[in-house]
N, C-alpha and C positions, 0 to 999 in steps of 0.2 A: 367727370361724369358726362359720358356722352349721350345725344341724345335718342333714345329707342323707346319703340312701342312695346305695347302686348295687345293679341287679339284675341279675343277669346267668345265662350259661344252668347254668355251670360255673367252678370257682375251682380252681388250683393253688396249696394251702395253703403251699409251701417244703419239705414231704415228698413229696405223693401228689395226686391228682387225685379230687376231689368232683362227681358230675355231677348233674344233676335237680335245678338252679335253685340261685342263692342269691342270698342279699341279706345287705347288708354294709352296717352300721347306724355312721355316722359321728359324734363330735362333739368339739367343744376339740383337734382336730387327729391325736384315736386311735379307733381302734375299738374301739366300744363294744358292737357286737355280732354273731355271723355266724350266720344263721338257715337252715336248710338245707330245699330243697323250696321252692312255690310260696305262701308266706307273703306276706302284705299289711304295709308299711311303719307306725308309728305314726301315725296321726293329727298332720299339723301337718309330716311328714316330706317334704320333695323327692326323688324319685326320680328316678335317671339310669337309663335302662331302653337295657340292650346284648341285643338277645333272642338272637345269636348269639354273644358276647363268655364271654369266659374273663379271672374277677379271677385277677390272682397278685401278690405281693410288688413291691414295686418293683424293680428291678434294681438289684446292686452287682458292680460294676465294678473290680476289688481289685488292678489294675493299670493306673495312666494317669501319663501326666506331661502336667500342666492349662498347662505354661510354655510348652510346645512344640506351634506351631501346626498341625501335619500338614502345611508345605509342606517342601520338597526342605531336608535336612539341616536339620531344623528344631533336633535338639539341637545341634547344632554351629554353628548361629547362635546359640546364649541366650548367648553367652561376648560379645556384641555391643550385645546389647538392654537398652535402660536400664529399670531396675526400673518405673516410672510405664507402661510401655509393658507388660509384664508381667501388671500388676495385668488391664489390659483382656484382655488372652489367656488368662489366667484363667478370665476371668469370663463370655467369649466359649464355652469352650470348656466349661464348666459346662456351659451352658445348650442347647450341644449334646446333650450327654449325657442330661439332660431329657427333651429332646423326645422319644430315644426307649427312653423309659422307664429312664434309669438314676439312681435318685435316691440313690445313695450312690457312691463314688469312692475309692479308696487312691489317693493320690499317692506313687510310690515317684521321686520323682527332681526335685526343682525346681533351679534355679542359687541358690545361696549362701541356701536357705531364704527362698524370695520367696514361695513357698504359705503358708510357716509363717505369714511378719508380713503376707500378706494374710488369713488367715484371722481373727490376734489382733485385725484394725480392722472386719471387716464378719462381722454376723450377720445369716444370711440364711436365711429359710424359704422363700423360692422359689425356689432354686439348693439342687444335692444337696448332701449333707452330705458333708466332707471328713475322711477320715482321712490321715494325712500323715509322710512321714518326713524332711522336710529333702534339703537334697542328700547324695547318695549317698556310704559312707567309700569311698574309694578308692585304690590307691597312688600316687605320685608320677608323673605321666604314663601313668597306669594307666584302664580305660577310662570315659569322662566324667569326664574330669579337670577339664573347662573349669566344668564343674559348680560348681567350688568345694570338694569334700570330698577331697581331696590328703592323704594323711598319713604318714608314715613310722614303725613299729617300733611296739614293744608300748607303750609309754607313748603314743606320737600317737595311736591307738588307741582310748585309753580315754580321752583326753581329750577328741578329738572325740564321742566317746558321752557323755559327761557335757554337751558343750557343746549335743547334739541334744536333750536331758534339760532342761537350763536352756531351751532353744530354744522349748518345748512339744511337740517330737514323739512322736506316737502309736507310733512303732518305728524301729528302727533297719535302713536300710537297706547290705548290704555289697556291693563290684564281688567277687566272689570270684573270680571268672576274667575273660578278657580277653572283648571284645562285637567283633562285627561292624563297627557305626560309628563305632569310635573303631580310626583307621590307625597301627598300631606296636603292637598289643595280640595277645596270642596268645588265640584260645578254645580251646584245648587243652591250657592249663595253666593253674593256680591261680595267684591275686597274690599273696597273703598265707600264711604260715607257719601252724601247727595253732596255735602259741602265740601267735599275732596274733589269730587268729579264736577263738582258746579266751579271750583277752582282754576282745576286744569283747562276747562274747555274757555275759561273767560280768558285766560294767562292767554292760551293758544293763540283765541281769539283778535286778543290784542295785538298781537306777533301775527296775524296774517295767515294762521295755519291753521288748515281743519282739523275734527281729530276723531277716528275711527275705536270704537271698543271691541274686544276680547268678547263675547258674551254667550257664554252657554247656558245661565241659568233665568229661568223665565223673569225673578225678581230681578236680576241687574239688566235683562232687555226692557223693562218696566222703567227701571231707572233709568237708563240711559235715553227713554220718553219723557222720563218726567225732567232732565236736566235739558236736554233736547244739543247731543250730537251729533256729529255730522253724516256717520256711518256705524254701523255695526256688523262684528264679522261673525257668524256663524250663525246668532240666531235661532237655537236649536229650543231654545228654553224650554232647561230642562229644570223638574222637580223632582222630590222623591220620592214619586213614583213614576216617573218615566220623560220621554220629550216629547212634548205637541206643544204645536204652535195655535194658542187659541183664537178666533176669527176676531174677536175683538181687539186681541191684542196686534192682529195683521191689519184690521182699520185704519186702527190709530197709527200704526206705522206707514202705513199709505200715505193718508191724511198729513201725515209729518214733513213726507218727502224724505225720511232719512234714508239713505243707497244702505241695504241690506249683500252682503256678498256670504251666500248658505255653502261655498268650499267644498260642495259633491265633487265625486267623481275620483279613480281611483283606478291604479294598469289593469286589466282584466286578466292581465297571464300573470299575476301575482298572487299566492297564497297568502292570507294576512295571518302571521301566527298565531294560535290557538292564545296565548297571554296577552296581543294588543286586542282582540276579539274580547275577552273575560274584560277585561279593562275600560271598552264601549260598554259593553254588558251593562257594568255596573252602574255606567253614568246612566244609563238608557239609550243610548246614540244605536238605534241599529240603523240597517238602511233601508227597509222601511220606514221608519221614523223620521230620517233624514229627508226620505225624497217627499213623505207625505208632508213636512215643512213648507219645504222649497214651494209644491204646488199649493199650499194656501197662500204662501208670500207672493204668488205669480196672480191666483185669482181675486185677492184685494187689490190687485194695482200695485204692491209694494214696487219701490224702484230698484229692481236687483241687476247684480251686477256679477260678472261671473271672477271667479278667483279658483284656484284650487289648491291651495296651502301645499305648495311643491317642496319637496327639500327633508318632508315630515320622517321621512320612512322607507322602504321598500316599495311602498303600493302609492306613494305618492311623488314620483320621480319629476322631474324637471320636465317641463317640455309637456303635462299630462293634461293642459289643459282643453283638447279636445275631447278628451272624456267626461271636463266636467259640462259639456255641451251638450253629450250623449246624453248625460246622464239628467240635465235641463229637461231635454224633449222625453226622455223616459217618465218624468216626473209629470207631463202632458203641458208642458209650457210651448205654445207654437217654437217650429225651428227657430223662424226670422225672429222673436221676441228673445230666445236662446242665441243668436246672433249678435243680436244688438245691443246684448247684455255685455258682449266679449269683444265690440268694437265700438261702436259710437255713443251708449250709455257708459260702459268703462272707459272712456277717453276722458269724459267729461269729468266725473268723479276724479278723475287723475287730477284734472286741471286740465286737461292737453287736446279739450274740445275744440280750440278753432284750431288746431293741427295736427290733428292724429286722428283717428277714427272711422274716419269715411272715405270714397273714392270720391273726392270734389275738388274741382281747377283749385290750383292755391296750397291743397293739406302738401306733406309729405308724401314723397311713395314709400312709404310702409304697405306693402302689398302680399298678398297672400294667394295662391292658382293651386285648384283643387280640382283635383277630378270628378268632375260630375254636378249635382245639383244639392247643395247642403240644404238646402230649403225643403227640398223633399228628399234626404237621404242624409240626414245629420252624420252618420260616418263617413263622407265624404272629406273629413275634417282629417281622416289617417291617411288621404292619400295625398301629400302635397306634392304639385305640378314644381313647382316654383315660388323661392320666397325673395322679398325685395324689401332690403334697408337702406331708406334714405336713397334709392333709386337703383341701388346694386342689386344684382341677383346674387345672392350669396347662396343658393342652394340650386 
């Protein structure tokens, strides 16, 4: 890894926006220095000169499933798919995410932990970096069952959490209520009991791993406050009569500190078929509903974080998550809070806050060059200049 710069006109740090030039002094794979204003590189230094480009952090992406290839029922084919076949959808589906700009990935969901022992055999610096939870616990025919994490009662429980532990997973992931694509599942009520989920999260706890819930219905968002988790993903809570997020229930989620990650965002040149559409319907999920969520969880302070549940479908392809950015700032959450949700608040939540996230002496270059000004032009996000893993441009 040799040593080169980038200049460019303006950088979004992972907090806030710097304008009137910078150059960002690379070497051994970190940054080594950010020089602000129109300063000349060291002598012997290669410059990549973006005169209209904005550096920001690279993108982390704190919601994907890397097993499931975005075609038609993609999770519900992995109950099919022989592991050897896996490892390439993987690695496929990395390298999407890459291209534009997402050099970090939570994987919250593979079939029977094929991320986990793909990760334990290949180390790789030019594929993002994977945090990862195994397959999902889940109950007994409960939703992503095919998954492999099936459990029953307060000891299954904690053993499968022990078993995620011995596994290598970075957290534990829970179904707490029932999902959309998995038919016989209710999203409007919880799977598991307080004392099943006060289980997991203690077992976790003790193993040193956080543990993120499943949660579309408002009563298992409720519960996952009153057992007090570390994250919850979607957050849509929903009843039977439809999904809102009520203010008080967005308080106390504040107040908590738990990282909410609400998984908008979705290809625009995608028709969503007329049966996964009836199928939102019936939960309530439209998108309305969806974005009116997010912007309650943005105007209590919630701590969100951005993910886009890539892998799901058609309209949820790899790599999508500058739309779930767009679709942030559509909901009226400032850009740079939309920003910082996808680089230096999703770092941390990884774990990977003192090295990933920001442009500062010391992190990684996980770097990301876009044309123009994200902060006032959030699609600036589809046009990437240049991406950089671990100090490479690989794009």
């Amino acid at each position: 890894m040799m040593k080169h710069a980038i200049r460019v006109a303006r950088m979004f740090d992972g907090e806030r926006l710097v304008n009137g030039g910078v150059l960002v002094l690379i070497d051994g794979g970190r940054i080594v220095d950010v020089q602000r204003g129109r300063t000349e590189a060291p002598e012997g230094w290669p410059v990549r000169e973006e005169p209209h480009g904005t550096v920001l952090p690279g993108l982390v992406d704190a919601h994907v499933h890397l097993c499931a290839d975005a075609g038609p029922d993609a999770l519900g084919r992995l109950a099919e798919c022989p592991e050897t076949d896996l490892d390439a959808v993987v690695e496929a589906s990395l390298r999407t995410h890459l291209t534009a700009g997402v050099t970090t990935v939570r994987d919250l969901g593979d079939r029977r932990d094929a991320v986990l022992r793909w990760r334990s055999r290949e180390v790789r610096d030019d594929l993002p970096t994977v945090v990862a939870s195994g397959a999902p616990v889940t109950t007994v025919g409960g939703h992503c069952w095919s998954m492999g994490g099936e459990v029953s009662g307060v000891d299954g429980i904690r053993e499968a959490v022990r078993l995620k532990a011995t596994a290598g997973a970075d957290l534990v992931k829970v179904m707490a209520s029932g999902g959309v694509f998995t038919p016989g599942t209710d999203t409007t009520r919880p799977q598991f009991t307080d004392q099943e989920l006060t289980a997991a999260l203690t077992r976790a706890h003790d193993l040193g791993l956080p543990v993120t819930v499943h949660a579309h219905a408002l009563n298992a968002v409720e519960q996952a406050l009153r057992v007090g988790v570390d994250g919850i993903e979607h957050c849509t809570c929903v009843t039977a009569t439809g999904a809102h997020v009520p203010d008080e229930v967005a308080d106390r989620l504040a107040t908590s500190g738990i990282a909410v990650c609400a998984t908008l965002g979705t290809d625009p040149a995608v028709v969503t078929p007329p049966e996964v559409v009836a199928m939102a319907a019936r939960a309530g999920l439209s998108e309305a509903a969806l974005r009116d969520g997010a912007a309650t969880l943005h105007r209590a302070g919630v701590r969100l974080v951005a993910g886009s549940d890539a892998g799901l479908g058609p309209a949820k392809p790899h790599g999508i998550l500058p739309e779930t950015l767009v679709e942030y700032v559509a909901c009226g959450i400032p850009a740079t809070a939309a920003l910082a949700a996808a680089t230096s608040v999703s770092a941390e939540v990884c774990g990977l806050g003192r090295r990933k996230g920001r442009v500062r002496v010391g992190f990684e270059a996980d770097l990301l060059v876009v044309d123009g000004d994200p902060t006032s032009d959030i699609t600036a996000l589809r046009r990437p200049l240049a991406v950089y893993r671990a100090g490479d441009a690989v794009s």
